[in-house]
NUVO-444193 format. One line per field, with one value per residue (C-alpha): residue number from 0; residue in three letters; x, y, z. Coordinates in nm, 4 decimals, always signed. Layout:
NUVO-444193
i: NUM:...
aa: ALA:...
px: X:...
py: Y:...
pz: Z:...
end
This chain:
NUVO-444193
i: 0:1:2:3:4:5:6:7:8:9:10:11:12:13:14:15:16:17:18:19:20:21:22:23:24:25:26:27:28:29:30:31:32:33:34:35:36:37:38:39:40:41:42:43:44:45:46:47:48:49:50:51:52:53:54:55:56:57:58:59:60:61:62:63:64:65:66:67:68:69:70:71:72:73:74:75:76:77:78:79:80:81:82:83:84:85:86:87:88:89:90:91:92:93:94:95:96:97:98:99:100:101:102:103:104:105:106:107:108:109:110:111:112:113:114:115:116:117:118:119:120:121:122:123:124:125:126:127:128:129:130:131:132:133:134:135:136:137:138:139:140:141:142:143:144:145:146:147:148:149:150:151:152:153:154:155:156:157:158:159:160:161:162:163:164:165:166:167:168:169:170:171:172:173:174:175:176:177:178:179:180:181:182:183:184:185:186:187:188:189:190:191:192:193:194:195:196:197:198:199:200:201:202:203:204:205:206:207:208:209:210:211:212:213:214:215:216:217:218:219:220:221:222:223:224:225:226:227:228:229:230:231:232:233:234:235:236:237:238:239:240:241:242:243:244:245:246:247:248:249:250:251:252:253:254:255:256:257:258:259:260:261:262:263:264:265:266:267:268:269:270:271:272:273:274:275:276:277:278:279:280:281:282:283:284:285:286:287:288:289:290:291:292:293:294:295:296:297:298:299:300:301:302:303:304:305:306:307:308:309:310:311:312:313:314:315:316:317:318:319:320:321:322:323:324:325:326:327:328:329:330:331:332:333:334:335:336:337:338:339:340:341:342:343:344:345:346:347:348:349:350:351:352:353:354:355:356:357:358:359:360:361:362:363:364:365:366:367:368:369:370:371:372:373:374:375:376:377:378:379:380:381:382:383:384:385:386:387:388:389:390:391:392:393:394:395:396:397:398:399:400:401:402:403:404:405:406:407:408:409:410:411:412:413:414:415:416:417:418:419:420:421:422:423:424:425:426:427:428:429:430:431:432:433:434:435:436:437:438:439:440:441:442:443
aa: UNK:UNK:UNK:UNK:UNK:UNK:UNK:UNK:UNK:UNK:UNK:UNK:UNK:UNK:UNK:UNK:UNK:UNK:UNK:UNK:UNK:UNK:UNK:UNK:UNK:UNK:UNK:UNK:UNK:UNK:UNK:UNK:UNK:UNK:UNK:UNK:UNK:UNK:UNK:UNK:UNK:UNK:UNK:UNK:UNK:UNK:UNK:UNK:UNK:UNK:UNK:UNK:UNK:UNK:UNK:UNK:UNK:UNK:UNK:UNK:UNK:UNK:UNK:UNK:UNK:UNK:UNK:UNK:UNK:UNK:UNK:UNK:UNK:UNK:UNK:UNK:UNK:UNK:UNK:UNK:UNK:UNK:UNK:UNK:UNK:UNK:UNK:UNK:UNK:UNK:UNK:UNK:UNK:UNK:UNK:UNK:UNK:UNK:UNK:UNK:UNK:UNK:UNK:UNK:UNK:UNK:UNK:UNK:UNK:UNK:UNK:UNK:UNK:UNK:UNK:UNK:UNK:UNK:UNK:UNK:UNK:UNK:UNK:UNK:UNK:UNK:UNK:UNK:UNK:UNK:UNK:UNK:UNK:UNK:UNK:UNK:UNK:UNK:UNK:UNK:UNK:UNK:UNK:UNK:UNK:UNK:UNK:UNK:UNK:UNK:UNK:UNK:UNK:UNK:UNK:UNK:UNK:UNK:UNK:UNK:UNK:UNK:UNK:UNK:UNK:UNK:UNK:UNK:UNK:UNK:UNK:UNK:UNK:UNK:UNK:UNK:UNK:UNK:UNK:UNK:UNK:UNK:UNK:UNK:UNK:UNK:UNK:UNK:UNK:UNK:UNK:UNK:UNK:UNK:UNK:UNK:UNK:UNK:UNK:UNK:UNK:UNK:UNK:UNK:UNK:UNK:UNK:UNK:UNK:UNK:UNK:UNK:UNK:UNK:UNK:UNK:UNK:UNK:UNK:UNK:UNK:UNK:UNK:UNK:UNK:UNK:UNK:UNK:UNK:UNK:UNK:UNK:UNK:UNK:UNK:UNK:UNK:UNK:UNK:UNK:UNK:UNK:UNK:UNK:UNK:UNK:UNK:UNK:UNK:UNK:UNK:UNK:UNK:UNK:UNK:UNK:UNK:UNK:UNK:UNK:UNK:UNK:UNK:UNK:UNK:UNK:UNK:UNK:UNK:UNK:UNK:UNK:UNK:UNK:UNK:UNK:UNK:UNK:UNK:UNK:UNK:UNK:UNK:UNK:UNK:UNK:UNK:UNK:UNK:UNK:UNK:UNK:UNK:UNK:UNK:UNK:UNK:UNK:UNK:UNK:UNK:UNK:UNK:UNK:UNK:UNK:UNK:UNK:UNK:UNK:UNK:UNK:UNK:UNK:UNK:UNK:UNK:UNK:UNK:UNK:UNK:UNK:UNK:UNK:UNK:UNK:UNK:UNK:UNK:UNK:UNK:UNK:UNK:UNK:UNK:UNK:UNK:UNK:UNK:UNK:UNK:UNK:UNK:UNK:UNK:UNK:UNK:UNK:UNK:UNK:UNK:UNK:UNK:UNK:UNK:UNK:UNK:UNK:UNK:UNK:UNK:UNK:UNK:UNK:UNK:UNK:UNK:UNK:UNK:UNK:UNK:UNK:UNK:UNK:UNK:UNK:UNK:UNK:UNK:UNK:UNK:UNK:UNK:UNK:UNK:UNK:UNK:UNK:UNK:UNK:UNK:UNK:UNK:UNK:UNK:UNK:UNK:UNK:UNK:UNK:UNK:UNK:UNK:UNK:UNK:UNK:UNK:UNK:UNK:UNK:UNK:UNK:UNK:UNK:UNK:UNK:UNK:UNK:UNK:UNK:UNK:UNK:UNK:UNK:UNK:UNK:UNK:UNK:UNK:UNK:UNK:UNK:UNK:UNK:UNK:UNK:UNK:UNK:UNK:UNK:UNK:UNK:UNK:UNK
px: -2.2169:-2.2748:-2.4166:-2.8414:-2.7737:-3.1017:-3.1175:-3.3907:-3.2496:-3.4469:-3.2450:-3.3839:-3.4129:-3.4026:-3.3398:-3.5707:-3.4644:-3.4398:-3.7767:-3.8319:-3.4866:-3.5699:-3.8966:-3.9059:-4.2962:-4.4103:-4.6114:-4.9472:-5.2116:-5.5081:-5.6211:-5.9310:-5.7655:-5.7398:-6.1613:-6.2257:-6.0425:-6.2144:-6.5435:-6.4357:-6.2961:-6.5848:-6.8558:-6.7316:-6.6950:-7.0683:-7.1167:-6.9659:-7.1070:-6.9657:-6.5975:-6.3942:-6.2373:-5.8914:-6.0439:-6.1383:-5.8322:-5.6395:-5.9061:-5.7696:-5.4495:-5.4733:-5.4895:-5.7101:-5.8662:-5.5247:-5.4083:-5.6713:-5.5742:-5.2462:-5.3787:-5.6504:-5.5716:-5.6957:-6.0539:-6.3412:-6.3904:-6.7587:-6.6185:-6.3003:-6.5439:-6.6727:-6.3584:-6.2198:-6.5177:-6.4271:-6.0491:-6.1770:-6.4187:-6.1491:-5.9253:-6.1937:-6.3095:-5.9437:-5.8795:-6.2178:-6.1027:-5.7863:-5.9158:-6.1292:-6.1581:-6.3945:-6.6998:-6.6918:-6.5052:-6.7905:-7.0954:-6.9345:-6.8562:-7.2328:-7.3337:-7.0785:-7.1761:-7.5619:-7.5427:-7.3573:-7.5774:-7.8943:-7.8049:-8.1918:-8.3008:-8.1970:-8.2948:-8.1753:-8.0924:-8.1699:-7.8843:-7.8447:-7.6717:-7.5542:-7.8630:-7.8419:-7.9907:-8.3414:-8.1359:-7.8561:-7.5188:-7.2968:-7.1023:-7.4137:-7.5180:-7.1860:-7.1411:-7.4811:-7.4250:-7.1000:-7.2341:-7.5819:-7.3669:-7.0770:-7.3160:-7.5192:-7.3005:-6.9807:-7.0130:-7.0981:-6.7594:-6.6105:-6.9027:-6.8717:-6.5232:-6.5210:-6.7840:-6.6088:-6.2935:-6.4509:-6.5573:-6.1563:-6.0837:-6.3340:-6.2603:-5.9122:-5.9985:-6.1822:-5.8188:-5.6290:-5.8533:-5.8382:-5.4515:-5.4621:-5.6909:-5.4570:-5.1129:-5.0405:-4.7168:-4.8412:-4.6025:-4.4298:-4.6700:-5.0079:-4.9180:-4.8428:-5.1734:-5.3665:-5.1800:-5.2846:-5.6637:-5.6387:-5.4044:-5.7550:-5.5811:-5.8123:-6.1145:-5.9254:-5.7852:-6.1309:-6.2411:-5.9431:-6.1761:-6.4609:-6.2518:-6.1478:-6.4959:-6.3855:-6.4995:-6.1877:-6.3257:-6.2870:-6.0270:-5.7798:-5.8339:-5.6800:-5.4422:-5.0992:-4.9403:-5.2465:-5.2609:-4.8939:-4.8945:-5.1906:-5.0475:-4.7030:-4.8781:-5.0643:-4.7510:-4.5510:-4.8279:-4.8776:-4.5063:-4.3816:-4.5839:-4.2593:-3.8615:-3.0329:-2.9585:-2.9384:-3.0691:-3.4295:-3.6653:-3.8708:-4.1946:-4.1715:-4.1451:-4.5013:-4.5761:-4.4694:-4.7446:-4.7406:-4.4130:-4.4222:-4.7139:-4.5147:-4.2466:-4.3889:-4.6595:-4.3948:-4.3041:-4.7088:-4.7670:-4.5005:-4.5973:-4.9606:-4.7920:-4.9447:-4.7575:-4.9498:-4.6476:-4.3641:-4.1259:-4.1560:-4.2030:-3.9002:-3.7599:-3.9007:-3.8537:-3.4807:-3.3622:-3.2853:-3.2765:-3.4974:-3.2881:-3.1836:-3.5344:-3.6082:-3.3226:-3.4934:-3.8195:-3.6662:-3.4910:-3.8088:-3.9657:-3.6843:-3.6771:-4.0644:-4.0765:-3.8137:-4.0621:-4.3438:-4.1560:-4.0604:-4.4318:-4.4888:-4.3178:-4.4937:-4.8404:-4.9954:-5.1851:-5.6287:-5.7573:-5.7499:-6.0060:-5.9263:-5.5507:-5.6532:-5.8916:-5.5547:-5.3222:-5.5529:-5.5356:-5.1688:-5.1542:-5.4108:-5.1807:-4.8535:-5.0061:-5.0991:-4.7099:-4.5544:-4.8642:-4.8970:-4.5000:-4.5025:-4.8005:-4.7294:-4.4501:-4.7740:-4.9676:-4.9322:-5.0409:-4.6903:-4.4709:-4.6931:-4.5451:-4.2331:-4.2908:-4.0841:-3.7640:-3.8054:-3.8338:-3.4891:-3.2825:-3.5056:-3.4171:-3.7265:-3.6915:-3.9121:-4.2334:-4.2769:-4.4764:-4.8103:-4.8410:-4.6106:-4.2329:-4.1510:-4.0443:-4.3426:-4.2584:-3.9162:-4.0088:-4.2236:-4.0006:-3.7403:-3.9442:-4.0164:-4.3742:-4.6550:-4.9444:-5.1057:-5.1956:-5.0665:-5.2697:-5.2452:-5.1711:-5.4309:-5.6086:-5.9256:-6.2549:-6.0233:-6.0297:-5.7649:-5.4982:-5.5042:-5.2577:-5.4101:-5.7720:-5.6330:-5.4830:-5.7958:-6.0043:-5.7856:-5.7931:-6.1526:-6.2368:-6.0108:-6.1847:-6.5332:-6.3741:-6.2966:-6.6342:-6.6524:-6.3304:-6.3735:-6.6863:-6.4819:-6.2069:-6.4464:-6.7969:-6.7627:-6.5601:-6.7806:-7.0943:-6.9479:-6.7883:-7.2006:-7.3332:-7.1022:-7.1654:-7.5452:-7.6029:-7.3157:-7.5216:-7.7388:-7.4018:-7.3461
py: -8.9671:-9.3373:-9.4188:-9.5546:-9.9153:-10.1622:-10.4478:-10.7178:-10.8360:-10.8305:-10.6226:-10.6679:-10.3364:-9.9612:-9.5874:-9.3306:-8.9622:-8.7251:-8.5327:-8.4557:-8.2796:-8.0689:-7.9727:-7.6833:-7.5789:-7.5802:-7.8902:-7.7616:-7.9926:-7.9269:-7.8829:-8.1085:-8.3460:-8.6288:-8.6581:-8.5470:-8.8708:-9.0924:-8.9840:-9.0211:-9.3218:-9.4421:-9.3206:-9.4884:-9.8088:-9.8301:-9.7169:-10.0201:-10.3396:-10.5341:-10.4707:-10.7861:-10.8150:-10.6799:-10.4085:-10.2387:-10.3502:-10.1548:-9.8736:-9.8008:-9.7831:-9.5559:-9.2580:-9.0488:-8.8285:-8.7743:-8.6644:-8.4425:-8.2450:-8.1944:-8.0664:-7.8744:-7.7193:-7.3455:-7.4436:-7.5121:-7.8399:-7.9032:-7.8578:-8.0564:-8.3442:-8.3045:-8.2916:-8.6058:-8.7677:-8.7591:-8.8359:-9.1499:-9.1971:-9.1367:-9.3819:-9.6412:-9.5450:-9.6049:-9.9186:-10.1010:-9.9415:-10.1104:-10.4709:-10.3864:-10.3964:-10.1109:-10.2326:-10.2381:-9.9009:-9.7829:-9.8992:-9.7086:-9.4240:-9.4032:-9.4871:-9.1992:-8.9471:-8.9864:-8.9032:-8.6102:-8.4829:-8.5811:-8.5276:-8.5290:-8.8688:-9.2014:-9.2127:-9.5265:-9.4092:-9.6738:-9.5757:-9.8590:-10.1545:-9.9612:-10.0102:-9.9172:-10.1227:-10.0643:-10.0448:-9.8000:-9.9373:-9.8426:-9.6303:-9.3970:-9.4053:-9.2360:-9.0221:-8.8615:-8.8268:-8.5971:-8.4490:-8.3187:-8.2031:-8.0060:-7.8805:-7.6653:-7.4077:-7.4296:-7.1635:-7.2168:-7.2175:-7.5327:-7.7467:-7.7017:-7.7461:-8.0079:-8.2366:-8.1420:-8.2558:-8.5891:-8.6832:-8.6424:-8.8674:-9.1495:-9.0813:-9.1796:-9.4579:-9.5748:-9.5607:-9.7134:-10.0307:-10.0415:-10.0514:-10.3157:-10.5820:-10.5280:-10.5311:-10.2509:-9.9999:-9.6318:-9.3873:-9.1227:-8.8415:-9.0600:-9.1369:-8.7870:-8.7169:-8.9710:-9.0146:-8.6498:-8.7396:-9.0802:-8.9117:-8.7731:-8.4242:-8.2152:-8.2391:-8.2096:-7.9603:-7.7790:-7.8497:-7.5795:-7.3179:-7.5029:-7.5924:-7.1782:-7.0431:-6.8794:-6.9040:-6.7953:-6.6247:-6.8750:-6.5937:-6.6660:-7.0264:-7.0244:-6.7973:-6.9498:-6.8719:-7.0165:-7.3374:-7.4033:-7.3851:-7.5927:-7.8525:-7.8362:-7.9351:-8.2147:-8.3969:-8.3467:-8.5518:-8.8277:-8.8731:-8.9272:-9.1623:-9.3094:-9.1299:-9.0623:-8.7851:-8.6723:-8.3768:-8.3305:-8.2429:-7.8978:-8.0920:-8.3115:-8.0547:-7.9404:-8.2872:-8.3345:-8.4450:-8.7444:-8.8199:-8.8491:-9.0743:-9.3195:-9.3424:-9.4386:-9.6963:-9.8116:-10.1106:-10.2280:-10.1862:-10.3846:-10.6520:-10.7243:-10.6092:-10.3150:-10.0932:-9.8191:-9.6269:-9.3761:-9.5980:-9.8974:-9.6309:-9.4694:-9.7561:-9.9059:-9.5732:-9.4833:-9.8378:-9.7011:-9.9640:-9.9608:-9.7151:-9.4735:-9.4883:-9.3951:-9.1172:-8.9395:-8.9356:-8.7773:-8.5251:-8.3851:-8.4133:-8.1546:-7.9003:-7.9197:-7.7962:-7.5363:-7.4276:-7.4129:-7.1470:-6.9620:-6.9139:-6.8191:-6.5104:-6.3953:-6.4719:-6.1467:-5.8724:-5.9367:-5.6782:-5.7051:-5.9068:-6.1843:-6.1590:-6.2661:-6.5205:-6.6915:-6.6289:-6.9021:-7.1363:-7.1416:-7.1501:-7.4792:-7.6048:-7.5708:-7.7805:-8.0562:-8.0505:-8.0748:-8.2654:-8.5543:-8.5792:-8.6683:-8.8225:-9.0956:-9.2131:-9.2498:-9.4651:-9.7736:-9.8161:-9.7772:-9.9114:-10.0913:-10.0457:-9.9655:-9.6249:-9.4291:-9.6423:-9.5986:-9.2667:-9.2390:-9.4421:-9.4518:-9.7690:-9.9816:-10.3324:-10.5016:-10.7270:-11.0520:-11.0210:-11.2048:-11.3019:-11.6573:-11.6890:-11.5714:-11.2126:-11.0634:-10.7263:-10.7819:-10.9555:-10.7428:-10.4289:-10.5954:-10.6880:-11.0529:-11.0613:-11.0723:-11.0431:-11.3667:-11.5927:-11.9568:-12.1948:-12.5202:-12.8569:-13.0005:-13.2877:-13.4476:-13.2447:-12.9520:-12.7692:-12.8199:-12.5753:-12.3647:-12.5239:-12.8731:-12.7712:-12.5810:-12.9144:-13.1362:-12.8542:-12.8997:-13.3039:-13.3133:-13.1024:-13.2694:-13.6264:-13.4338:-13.4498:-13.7846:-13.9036:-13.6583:-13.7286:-14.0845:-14.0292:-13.8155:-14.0946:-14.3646:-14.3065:-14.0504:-14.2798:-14.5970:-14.4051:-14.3015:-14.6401:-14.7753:-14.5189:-14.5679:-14.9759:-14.8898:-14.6348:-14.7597:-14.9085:-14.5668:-14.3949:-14.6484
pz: -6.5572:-6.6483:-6.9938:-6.9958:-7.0064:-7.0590:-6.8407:-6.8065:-6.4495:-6.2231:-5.8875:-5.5379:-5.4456:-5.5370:-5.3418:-5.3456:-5.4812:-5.1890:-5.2478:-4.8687:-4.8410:-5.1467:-5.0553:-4.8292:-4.7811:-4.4363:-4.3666:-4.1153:-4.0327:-3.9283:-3.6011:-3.6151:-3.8549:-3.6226:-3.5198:-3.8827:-4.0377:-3.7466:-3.8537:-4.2238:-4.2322:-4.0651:-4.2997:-4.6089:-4.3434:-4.2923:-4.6304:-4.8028:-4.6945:-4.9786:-4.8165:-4.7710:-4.4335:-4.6168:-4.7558:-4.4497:-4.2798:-4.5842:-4.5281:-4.2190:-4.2782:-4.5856:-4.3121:-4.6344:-4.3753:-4.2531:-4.6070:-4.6458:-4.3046:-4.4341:-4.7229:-4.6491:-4.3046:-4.2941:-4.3528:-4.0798:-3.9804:-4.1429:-4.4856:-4.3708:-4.3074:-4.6414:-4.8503:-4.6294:-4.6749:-5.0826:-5.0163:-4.8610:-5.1533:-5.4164:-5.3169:-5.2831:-5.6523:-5.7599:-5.5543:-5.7197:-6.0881:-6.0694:-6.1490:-6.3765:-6.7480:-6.9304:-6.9285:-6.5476:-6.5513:-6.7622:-6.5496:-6.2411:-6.3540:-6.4709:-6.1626:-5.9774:-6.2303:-6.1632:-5.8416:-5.9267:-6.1994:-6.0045:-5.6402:-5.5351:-5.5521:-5.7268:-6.1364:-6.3176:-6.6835:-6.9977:-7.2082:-7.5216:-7.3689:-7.1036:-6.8191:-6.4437:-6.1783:-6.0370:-5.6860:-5.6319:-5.5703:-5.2904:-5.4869:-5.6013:-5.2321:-5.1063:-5.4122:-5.3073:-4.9830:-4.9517:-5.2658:-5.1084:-4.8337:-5.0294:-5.2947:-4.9925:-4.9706:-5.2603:-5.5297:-5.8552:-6.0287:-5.8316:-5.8480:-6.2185:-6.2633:-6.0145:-6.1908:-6.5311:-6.3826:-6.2627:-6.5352:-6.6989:-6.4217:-6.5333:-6.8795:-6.7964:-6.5927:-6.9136:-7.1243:-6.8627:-6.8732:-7.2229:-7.1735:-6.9297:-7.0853:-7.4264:-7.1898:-7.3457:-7.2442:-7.3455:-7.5226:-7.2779:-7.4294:-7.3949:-7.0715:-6.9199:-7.0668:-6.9298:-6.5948:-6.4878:-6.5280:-6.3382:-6.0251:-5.9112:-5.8049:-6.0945:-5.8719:-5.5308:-5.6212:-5.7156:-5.3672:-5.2590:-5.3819:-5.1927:-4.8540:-4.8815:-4.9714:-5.2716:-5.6398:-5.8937:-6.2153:-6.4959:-6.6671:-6.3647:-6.3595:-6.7522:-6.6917:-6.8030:-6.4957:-6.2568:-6.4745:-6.4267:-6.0814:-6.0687:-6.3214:-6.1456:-5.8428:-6.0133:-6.1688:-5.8511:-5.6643:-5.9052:-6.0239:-5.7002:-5.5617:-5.9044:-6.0795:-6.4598:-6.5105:-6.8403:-7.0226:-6.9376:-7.1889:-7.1459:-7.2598:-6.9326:-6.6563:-6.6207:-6.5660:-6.2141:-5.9231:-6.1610:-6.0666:-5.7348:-5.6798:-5.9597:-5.7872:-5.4051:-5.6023:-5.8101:-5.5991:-5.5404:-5.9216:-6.0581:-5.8139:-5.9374:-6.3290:-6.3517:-6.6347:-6.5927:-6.4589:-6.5135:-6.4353:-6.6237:-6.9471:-6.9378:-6.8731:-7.2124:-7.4174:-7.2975:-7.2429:-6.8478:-6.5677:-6.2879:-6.1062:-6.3497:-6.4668:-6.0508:-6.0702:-6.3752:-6.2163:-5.9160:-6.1043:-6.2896:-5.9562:-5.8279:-6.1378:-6.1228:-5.7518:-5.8341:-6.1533:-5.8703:-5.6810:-5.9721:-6.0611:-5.7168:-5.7751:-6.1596:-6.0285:-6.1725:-6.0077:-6.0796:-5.8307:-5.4371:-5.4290:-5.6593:-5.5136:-5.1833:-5.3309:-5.5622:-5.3111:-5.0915:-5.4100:-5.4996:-5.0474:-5.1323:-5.4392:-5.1922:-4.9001:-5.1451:-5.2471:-4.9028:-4.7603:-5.0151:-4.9895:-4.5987:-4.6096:-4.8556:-4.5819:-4.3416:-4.4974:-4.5696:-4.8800:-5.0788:-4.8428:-4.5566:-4.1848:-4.2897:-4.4007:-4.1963:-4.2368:-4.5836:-4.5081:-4.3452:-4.5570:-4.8887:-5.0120:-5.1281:-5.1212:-5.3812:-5.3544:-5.5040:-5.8893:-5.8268:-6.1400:-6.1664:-6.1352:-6.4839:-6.5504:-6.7797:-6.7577:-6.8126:-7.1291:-7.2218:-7.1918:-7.3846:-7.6473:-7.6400:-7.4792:-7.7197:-7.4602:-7.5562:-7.2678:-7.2236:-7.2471:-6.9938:-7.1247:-7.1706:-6.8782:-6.8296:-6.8710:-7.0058:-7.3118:-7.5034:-7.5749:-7.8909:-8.1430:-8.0453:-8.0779:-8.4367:-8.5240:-8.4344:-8.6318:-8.9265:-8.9689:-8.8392:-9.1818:-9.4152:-9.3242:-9.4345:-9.7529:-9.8107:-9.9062:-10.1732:-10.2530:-10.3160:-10.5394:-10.7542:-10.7508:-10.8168:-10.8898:-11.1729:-11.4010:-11.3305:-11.3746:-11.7152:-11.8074:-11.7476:-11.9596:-12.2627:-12.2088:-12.1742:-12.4567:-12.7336:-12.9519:-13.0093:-13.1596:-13.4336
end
């Protein structure tokens, strides 16, 4: 085993840990997955006007309502519509999020959340500083709408847990702004924290219990056994879609849906310098190159579907009835494993049309950064980039750039002074030297 060595070179290319070959859950689909993602994909179509041209070209190639048939494929196809219909939403939410600092984070997730909390009708709230417009935004709109619709028959438990969990995920959103407008690289511990919350799989993963037509008693949903299945699914989602081998620390395996997602969005992230990522942490934190910061990922990815399947087997005994009803969960949990693992070879957002190449030979060749030709994140990992923005030299009808205009500030202020200067200089002796000539004859 080779020593961590940190490098600020930038390499062309990377390979993929072997998560497919590892993973060995039965991948289903549903059988009306294919109409159910037509009709899905349109809806949030229509429902978006605003859309650029390569938005909705991106839309369809996402294949959400494909993901969510892979995912959920025991249920009927009504409340398949439903739970595609929020794939597609979710992705959407996540796609607008991403350029945006926290105020506009903020102002959506009001604008989600209403809808949720007040699924009747449309009512603009006057927080402080914080008003809604007198017309609902797109986003409302299709919030309602699947809302309404999944709210009409899914138990009480889910829709509570599922709006609870929704709001994590905002919350989150919220922090990772933050992060970004300060170009900030979050410790491995806030990170894990927050990354679960922004992957989106809390409330998905509610909408098992919905898809199923079950309602788990709130004492199984915090069992310790139930919760690490559910956040072993979680981290294996998210950390993928990132991941040397070294000794891995207990603290990091529950963590593993994260993983997954990281490492297939890696290469789109880095791109556009987002460093909202496993991968560009550890690389940071354990001075690890780009791929042993990959192979780490991978092998937490690996132990954390092995954990998965040892849980399988101590899920405790609750009564017939609530067996069958967790034994459809952890079924649920399992799907979105296997499911979200194929899957993110389908679409194209992590690796465009090449997808199932990279599939069969798992080397990732990486994109262009879009942010200039010089290295920021390199910089910035080693050390050297203090997150201030350059300012242009200055032309023409241009402000000026910051040390000038400092400059200009300073001489501008010390010529203010010369007047006063030069009446201390001058006046104040000659006004004496007139006095004493004026007055001397009163002394003698």
């Amino acid at each position: 085993m080779s020593a961590p060595t940190s490098s600020t070179s930038r390499p062309g290319s990377f390979i993929l840990p072997d998560l497919v070959g590892h993973c060995h859950f039965p991948l289903t689909y549903h059988p009306d997955g294919d109409a159910v993602a037509a009709q899905s994909v349109r809806w949030l179509d229509e429902g978006c006007p605003e859309l650029s041209q390569k938005a909705r070209t991106a839309l369809y190639g996402l294949q959400a309502g494909e993901l969510t048939a892979y995912c959920y494929p025991y249920c009927t196809a009504d409340r398949l519509r439903v739970v595609s219909d929020f794939m597609n939403f979710l992705f959407h939410l996540d796609n607008i999020s991403d350029g945006m600092m926290r105020k506009g984070t903020e102002a959506l997730s009001d604008i989600v959340m209403n809808a949720l909390w007040l699924p009747d009708h449309y009512v603009p709230t006057s927080c402080p500083g914080k008003p809604q417009p007198a017309t609902e935004p797109s986003a409302g709109k299709m919030a309602r709408d699947y809302w309404r619709r999944c709210i009409e028959d899914a138990k009480p438990g889910p829709q509570a847990r599922f709006k609870e969990n929704l709001e994590l995920f905002f919350e989150a959103v919220h922090q990772q702004a933050r992060d970004r407008e300060a170009g900030v690289i979050p410790d491995l511990e806030s990170y894990i924290s927050v990354r679960r919350d922004t992957s989106g799989c809390k409330p998905v993963f509610d909408l098992i219990e919905y898809a199923m037509d079950i309602d788990l008693p709130d004492f199984v949903v915090a069992h310790p056994v139930i919760k690490a299945l559910n956040e072993g699914a979680n981290d294996l989602v998210t950390w993928s879609n990132v991941s040397y081998r070294m000794p891995l620390e207990p603290r990091l395996l529950p963590h593993l849906t994260i993983l997954v997602q990281d490492i297939f969005s890696f290469n789109v992230e880095q791109s556009r310098g987002d460093t909202h990522n496993m991968i560009p942490i550890l690389m940071k934190l354990r001075g690890l190159d780009l791929q042993g910061a990959v192979d780490f990922v991978g092998d937490l990815c690996k132990q954390t579907i092995d954990a998965f399947v040892d849980n399988q087997q101590n899920i405790p005994s609750f009564g017939p009835d609530i067996d069958r009803d967790v034994a459809m969960y952890v079924q649920g949990l399992q799907d979105w494993i296997v499911g979200s693992l194929h899957w993110s070879f389908m679409t194209e957002r992590y690796f465009g049309k090449a997808g199932a190449e990279v599939k069969k030979h798992r080397v990732v060749t990486l994109l262009p950064r879009k942010c200039g030709d010089r290295d920021i994140d390199a910089e910035r990992l080693a050390g050297r980039h203090q997150h201030r923005r350059e300012m242009p030299r200055a032309f023409p009808g241009s402000p000026m750039p910051r040390k000038q205009r400092s400059s200009a500030v300073m001489l501008g202020s010390l010529l203010a002074y010369i007047p006063l200067f030069a009446l201390f200089a001058f006046g104040v002796p000659l006004s004496l030297y007139t006095y004493s000539r004026r007055f001397t004859g009163l002394f003698r």
